[in-house]
Backbone as XML, in Angstrom:
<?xml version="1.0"?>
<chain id="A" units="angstrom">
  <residue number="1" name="UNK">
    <atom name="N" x="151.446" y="108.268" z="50.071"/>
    <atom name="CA" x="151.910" y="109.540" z="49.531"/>
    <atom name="C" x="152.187" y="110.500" z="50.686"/>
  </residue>
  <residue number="2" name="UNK">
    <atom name="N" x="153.377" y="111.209" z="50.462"/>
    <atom name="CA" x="153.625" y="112.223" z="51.372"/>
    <atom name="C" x="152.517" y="113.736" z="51.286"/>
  </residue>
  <residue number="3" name="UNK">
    <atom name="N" x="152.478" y="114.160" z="52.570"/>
    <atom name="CA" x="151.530" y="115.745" z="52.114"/>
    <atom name="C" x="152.396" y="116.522" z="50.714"/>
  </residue>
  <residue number="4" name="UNK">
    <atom name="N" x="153.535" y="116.708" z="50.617"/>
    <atom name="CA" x="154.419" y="117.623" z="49.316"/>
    <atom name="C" x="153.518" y="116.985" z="48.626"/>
  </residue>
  <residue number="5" name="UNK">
    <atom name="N" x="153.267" y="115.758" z="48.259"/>
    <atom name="CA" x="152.877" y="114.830" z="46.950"/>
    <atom name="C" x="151.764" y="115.640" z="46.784"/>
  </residue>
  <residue number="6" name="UNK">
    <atom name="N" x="150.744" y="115.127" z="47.847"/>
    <atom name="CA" x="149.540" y="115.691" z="47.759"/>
    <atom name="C" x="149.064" y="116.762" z="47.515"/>
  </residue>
  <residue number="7" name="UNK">
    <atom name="N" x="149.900" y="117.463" z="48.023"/>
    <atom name="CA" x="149.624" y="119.427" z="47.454"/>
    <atom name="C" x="149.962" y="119.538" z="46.408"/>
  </residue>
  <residue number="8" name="UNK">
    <atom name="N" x="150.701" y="118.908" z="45.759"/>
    <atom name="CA" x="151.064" y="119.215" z="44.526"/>
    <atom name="C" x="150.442" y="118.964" z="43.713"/>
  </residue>
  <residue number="9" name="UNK">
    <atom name="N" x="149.775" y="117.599" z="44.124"/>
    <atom name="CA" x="148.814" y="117.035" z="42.732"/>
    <atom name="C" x="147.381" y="117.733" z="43.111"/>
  </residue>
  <residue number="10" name="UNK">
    <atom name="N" x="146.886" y="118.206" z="44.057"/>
    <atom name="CA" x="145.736" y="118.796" z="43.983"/>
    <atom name="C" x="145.957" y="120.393" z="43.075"/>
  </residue>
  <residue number="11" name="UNK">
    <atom name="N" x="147.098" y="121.100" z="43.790"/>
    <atom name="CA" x="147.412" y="122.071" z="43.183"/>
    <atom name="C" x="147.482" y="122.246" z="41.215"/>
  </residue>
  <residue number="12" name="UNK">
    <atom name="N" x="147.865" y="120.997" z="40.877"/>
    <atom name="CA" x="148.365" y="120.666" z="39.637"/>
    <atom name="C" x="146.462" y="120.332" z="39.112"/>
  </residue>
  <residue number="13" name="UNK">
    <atom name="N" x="146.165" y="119.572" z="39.770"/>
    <atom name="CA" x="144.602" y="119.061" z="39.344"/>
    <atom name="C" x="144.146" y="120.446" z="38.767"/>
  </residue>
  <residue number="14" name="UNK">
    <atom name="N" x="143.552" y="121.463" z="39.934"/>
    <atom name="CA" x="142.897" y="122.443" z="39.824"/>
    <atom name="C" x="142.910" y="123.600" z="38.994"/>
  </residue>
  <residue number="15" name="UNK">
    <atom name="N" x="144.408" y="123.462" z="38.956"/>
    <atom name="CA" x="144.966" y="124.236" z="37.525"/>
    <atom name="C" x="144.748" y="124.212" z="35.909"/>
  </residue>
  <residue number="16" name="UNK">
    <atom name="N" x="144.337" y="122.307" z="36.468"/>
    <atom name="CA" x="144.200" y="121.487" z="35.055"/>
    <atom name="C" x="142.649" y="121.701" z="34.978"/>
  </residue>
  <residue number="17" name="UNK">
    <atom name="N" x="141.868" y="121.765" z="36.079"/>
    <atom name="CA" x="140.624" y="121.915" z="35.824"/>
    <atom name="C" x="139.893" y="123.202" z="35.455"/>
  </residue>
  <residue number="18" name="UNK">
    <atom name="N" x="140.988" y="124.237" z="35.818"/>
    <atom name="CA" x="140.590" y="125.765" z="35.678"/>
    <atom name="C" x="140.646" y="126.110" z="34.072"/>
  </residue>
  <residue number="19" name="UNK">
    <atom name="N" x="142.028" y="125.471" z="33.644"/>
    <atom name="CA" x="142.261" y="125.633" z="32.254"/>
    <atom name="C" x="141.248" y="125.197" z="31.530"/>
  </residue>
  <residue number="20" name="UNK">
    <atom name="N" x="140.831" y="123.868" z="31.533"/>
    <atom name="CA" x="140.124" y="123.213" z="30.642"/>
    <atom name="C" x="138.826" y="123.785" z="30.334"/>
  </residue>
  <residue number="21" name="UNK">
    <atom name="N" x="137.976" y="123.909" z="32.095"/>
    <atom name="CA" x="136.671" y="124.843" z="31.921"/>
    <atom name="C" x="136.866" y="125.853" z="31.223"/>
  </residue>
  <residue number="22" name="UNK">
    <atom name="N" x="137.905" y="126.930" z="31.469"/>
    <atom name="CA" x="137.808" y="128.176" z="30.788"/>
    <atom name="C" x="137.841" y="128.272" z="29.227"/>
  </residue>
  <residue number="23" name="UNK">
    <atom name="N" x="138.238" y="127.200" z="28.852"/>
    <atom name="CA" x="138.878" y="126.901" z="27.476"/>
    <atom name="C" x="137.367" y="127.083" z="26.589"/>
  </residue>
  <residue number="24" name="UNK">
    <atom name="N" x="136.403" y="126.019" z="27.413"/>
    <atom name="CA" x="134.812" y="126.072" z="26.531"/>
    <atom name="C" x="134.103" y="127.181" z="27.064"/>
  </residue>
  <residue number="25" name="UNK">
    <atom name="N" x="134.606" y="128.666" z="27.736"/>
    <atom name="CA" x="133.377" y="129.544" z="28.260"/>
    <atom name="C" x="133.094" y="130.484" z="26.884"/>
  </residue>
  <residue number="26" name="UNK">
    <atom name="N" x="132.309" y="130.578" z="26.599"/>
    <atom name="CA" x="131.404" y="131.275" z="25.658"/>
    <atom name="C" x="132.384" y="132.855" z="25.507"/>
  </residue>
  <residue number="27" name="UNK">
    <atom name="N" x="132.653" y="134.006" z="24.465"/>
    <atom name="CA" x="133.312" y="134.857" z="24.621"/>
    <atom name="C" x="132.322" y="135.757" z="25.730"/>
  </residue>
  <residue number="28" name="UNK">
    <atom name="N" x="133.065" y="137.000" z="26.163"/>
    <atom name="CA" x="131.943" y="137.248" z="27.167"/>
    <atom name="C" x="131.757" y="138.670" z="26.770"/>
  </residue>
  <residue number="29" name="UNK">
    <atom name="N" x="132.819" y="139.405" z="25.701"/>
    <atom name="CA" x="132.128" y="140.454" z="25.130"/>
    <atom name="C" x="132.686" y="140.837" z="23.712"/>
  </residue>
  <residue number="30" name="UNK">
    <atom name="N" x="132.292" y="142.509" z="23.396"/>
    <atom name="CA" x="132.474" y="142.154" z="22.002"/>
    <atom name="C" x="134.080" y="142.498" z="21.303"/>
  </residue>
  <residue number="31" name="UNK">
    <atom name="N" x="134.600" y="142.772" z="22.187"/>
    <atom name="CA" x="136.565" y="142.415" z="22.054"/>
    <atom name="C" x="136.813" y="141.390" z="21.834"/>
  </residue>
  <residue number="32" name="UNK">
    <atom name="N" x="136.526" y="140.363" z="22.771"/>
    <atom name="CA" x="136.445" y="138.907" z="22.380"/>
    <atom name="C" x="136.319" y="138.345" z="21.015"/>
  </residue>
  <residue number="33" name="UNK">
    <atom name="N" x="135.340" y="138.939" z="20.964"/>
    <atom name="CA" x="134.486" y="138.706" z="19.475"/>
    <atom name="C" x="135.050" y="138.814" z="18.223"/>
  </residue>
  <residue number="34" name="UNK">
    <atom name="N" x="135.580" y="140.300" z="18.145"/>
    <atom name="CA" x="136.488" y="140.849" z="17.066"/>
    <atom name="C" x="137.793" y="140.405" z="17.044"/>
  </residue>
  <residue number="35" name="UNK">
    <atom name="N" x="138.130" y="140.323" z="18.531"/>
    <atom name="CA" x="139.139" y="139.249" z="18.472"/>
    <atom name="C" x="139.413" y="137.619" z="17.605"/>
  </residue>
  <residue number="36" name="UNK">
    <atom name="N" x="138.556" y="137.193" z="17.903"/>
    <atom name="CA" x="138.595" y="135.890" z="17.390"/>
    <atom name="C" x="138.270" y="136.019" z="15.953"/>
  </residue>
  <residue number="37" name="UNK">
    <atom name="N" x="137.297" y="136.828" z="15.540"/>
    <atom name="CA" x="137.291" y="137.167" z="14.165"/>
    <atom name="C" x="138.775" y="137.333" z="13.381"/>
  </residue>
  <residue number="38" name="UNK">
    <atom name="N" x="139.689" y="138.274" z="14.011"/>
    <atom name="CA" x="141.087" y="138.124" z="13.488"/>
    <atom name="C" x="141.739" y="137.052" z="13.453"/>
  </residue>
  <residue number="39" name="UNK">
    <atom name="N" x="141.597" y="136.450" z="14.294"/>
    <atom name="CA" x="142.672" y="135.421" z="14.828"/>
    <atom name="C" x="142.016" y="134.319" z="13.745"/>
  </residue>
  <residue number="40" name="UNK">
    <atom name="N" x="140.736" y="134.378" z="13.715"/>
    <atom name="CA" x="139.844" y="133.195" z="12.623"/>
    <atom name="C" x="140.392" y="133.462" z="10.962"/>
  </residue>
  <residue number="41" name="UNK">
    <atom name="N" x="140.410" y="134.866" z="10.921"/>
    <atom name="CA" x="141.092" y="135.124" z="9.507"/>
    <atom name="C" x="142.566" y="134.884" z="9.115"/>
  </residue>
  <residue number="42" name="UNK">
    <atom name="N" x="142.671" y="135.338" z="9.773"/>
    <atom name="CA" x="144.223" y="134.932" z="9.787"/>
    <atom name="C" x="144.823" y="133.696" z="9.608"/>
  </residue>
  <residue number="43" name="UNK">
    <atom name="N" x="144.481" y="132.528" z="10.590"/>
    <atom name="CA" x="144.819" y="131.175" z="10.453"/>
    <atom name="C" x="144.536" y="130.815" z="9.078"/>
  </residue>
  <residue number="44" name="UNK">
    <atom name="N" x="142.801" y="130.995" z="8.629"/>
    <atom name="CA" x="142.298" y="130.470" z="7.755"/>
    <atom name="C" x="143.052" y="130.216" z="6.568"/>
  </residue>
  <residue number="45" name="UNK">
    <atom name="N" x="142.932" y="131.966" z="6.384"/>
    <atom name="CA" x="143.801" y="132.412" z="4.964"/>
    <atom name="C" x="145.394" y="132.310" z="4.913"/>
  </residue>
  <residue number="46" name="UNK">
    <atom name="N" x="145.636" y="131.910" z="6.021"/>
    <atom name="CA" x="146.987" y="131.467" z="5.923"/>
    <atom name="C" x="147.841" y="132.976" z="5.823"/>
  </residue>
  <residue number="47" name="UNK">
    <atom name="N" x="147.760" y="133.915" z="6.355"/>
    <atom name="CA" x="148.001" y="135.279" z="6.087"/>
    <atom name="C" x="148.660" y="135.773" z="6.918"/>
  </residue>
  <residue number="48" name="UNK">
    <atom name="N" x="149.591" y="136.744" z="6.566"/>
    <atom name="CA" x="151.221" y="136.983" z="7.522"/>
    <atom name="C" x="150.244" y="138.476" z="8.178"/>
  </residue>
  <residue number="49" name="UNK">
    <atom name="N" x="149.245" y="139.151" z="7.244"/>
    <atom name="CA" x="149.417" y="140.628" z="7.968"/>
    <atom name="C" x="147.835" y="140.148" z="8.465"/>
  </residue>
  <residue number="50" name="UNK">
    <atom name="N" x="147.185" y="140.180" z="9.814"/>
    <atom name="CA" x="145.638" y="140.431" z="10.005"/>
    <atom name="C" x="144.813" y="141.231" z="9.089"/>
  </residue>
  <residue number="51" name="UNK">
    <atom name="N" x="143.350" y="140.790" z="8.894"/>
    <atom name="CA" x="142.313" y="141.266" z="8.394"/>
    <atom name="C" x="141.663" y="141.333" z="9.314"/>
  </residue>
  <residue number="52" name="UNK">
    <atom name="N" x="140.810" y="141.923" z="8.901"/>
    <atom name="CA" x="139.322" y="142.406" z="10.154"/>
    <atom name="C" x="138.004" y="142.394" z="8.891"/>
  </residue>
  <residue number="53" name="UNK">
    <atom name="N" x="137.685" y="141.622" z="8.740"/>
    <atom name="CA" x="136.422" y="141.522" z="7.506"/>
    <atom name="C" x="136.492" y="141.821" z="6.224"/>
  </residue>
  <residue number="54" name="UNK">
    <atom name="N" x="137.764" y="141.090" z="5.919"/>
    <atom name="CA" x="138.229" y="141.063" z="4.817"/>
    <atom name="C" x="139.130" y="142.117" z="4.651"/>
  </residue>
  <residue number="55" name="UNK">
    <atom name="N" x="139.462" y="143.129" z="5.389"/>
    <atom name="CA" x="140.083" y="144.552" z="5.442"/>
    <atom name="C" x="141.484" y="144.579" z="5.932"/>
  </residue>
  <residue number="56" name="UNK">
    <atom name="N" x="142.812" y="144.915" z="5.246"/>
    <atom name="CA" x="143.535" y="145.022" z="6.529"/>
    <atom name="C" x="143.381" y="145.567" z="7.722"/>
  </residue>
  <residue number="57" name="UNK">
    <atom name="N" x="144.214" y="145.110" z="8.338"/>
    <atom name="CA" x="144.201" y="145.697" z="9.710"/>
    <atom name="C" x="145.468" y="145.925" z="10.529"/>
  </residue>
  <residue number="58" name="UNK">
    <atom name="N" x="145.442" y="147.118" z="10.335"/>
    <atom name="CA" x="147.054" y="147.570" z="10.744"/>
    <atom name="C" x="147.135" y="148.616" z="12.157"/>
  </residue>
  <residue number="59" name="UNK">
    <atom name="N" x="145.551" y="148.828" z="12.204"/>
    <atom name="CA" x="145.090" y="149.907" z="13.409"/>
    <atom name="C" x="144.134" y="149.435" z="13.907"/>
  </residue>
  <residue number="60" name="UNK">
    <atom name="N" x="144.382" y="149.888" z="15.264"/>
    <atom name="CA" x="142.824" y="149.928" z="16.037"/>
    <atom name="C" x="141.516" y="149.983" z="15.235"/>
  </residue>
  <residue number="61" name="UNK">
    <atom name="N" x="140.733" y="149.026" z="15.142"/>
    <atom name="CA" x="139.092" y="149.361" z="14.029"/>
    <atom name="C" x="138.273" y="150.342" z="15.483"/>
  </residue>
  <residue number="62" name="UNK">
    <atom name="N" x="137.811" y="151.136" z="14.588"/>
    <atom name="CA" x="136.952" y="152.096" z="15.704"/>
    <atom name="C" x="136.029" y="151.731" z="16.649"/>
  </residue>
  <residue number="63" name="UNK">
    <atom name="N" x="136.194" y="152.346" z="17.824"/>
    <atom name="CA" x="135.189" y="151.961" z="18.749"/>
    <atom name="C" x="133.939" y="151.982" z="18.679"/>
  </residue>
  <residue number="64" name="UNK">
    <atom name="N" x="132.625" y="150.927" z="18.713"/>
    <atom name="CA" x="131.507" y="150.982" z="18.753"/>
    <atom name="C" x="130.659" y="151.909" z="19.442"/>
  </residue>
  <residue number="65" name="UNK">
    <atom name="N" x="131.569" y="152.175" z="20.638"/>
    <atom name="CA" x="130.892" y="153.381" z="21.859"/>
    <atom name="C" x="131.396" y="154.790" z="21.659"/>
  </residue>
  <residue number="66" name="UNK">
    <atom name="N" x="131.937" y="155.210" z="20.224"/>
    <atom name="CA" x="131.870" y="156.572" z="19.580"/>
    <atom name="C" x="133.221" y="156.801" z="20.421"/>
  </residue>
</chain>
């Protein structure tokens, strides 16, 4: 293999390895959280407009930190 080859496939590896780890990291706060809550409703119910706990959701839901 030429060095091009080689940089490429390490380059390509690490990318592949960055993705994958990040894919299983735990959410890391609570945006995340509420996030996925939408995104979980949504798919589920098969639903064109987001909910947020059963609620539409057409706005920002209020901030926890007032």
């Amino acid at each position: 293999m030429n060095l091009k080859t080689q940089v490429f496939l390490v380059l390509f590896l690490t990318t592949l390895s960055f993705l994958v780890f990040s894919f299983f990291q735990p959410p890391s706060s609570y945006q995340e959280l509420r996030r996925a809550i939408l995104v979980k409703e949504t798919v589920k119910d098969f639903k064109i407009f987001q909910t947020y706990n059963g609620e539409p959701y057409f706005t920002k839901p209020p901030s926890i930190h007032g």
